[in-house]
C-alpha positions in Angstrom: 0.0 0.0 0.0 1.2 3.8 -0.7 -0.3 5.1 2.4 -3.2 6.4 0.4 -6.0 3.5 0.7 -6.5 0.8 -1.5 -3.2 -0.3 -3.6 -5.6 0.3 -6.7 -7.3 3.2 -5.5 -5.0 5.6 -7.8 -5.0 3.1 -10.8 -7.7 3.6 -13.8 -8.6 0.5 -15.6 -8.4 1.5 -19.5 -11.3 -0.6 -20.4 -14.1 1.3 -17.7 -13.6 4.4 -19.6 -14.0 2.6 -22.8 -17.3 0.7 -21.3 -18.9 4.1 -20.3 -18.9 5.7 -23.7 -19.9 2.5 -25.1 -22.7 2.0 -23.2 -23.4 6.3 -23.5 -23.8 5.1 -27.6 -25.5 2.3 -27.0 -28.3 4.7 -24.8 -28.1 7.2 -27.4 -28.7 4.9 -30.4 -31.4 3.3 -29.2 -33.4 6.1 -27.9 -32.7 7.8 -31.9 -33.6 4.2 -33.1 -37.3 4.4 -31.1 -38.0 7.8 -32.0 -37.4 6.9 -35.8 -39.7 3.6 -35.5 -42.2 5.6 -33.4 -43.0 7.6 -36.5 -42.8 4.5 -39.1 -46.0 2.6 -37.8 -49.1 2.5 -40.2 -50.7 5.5 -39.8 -54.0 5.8 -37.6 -56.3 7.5 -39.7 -57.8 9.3 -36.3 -54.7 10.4 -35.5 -53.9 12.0 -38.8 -54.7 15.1 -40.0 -58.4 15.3 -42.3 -59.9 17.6 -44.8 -63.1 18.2 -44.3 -65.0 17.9 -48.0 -68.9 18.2 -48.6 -70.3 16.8 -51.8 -72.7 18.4 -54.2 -75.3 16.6 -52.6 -74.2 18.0 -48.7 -72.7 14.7 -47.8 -69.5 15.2 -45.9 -66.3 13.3 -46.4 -62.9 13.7 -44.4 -60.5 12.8 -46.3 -55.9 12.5 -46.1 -54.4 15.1 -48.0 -51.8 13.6 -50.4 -49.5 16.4 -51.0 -45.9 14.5 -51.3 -44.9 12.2 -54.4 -44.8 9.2 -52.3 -47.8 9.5 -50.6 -49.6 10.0 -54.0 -47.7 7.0 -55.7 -48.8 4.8 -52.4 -52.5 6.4 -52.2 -54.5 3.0 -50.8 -51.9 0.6 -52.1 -51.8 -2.0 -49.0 -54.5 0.0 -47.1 -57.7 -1.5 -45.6 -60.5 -0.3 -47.0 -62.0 3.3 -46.4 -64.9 3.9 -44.7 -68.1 5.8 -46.1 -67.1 9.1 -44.7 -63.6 8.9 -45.5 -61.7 9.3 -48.8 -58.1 10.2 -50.0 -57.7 13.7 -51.4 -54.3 13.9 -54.1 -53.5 17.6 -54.3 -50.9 17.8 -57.8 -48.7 21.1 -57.8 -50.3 22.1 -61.0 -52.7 21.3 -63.7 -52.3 18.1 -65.7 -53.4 14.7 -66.9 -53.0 12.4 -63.9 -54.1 8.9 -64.7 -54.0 6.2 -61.8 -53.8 2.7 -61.1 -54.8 0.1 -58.7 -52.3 -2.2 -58.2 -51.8 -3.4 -54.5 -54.9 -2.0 -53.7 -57.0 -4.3 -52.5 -60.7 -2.7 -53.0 -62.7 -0.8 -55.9 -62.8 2.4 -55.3 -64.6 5.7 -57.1 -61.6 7.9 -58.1 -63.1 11.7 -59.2 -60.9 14.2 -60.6 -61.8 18.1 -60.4 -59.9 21.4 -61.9 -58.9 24.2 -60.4 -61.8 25.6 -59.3 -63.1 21.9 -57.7 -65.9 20.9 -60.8 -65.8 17.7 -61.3 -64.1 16.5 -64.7 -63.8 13.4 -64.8 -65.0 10.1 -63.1 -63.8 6.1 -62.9 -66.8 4.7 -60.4 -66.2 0.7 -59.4 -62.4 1.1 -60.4 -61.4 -2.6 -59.5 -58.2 -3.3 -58.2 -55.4 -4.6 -60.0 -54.6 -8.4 -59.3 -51.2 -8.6 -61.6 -48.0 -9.6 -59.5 -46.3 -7.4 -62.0 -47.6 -3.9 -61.5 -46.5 -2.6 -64.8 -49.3 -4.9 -66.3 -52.1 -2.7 -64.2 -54.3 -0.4 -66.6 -54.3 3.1 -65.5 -57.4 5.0 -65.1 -58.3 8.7 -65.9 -56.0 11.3 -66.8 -57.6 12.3 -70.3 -58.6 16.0 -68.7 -56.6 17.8 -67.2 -57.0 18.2 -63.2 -55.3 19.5 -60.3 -57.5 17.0 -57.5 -57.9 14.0 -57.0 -60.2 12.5 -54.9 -60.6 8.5 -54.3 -63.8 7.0 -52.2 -65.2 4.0 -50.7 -66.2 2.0 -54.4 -70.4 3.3 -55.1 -69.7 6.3 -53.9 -70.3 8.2 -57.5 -73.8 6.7 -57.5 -75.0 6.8 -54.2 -74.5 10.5 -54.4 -75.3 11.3 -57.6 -72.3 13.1 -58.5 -71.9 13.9 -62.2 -69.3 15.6 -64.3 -69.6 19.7 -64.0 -70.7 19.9 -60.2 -68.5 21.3 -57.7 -67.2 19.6 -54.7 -66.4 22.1 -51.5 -63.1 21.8 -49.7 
């Protein structure tokens, strides 16, 4: 002993140091890994953000606002279906001719396309799904007028309400 306690007591071990920032990383990394995975869950469609929309006919939708090129190329691809009173709203940049497809989707759907100004101008009511394996076999639907929305609905939804090319949709 050197008269100041323990014969060790002044002696650092070069591997506790090492095992302290190792283990600091190791906390860090995994609290930066459950944030990231918090946020990559399916999506809980009453805990996301809804546009309200009323049809010609007064009916009221609330629909998911596709704004990003991702969440427009996904739209209902792998998605259960909607409910009557919910609906997918695609909101393109500019005006164009957007034509769509179903593959991976696993329901018909009504898929209404409006200008501008919201009028309707175009329709594909009962658009079934696609059941390729290869999606580049999938027909597209729509897309010979030119649109800025999209909107896509539980399949009958074009009928039930009565909805017909030149009306205007409120959103």
């Amino acid at each position: 002993m050197n008269g100041r306690g323990s014969p060790l007591s002044g002696f650092r071990t070069p591997g506790r140091k090492r095992y302290h920032h190792y283990l600091m990383r190791s906390c860090l990394l995994l609290i930066g890994l459950s944030l990231f995975l918090s946020g990559c869950g399916s999506r809980n469609s009453d805990s996301i953000e809804l546009k309200q929309i009323t049809l010609p006919g007064g009916k009221v939708i609330r629909a998911e606002v596709m704004l990003r090129r991702n969440d427009m190329m996904r739209g209902m691809m792998f998605r259960p279906p909607l409910a009557l009173d919910r609906g997918l709203l695609f909101v393109h940049t500019r005006a164009g001719k957007y034509s769509y497809w179903m593959s991976n989707v696993k329901v018909p759907l009504d898929i209404i396309w409006m200008d501008k100004e919201r009028h309707i101008v175009e329709m594909s009511p009962n658009t079934p799904p696609c059941l390729e394996t290869d999606p580049v076999k999938c027909p597209t639907y729509g897309g010979k007028v030119e649109s800025t929305f999209a909107l896509e609905l539980s399949a009958g939804q074009i009928a039930a309400n009565g909805l017909a090319i030149g009306q205007q949709i409120d959103f």
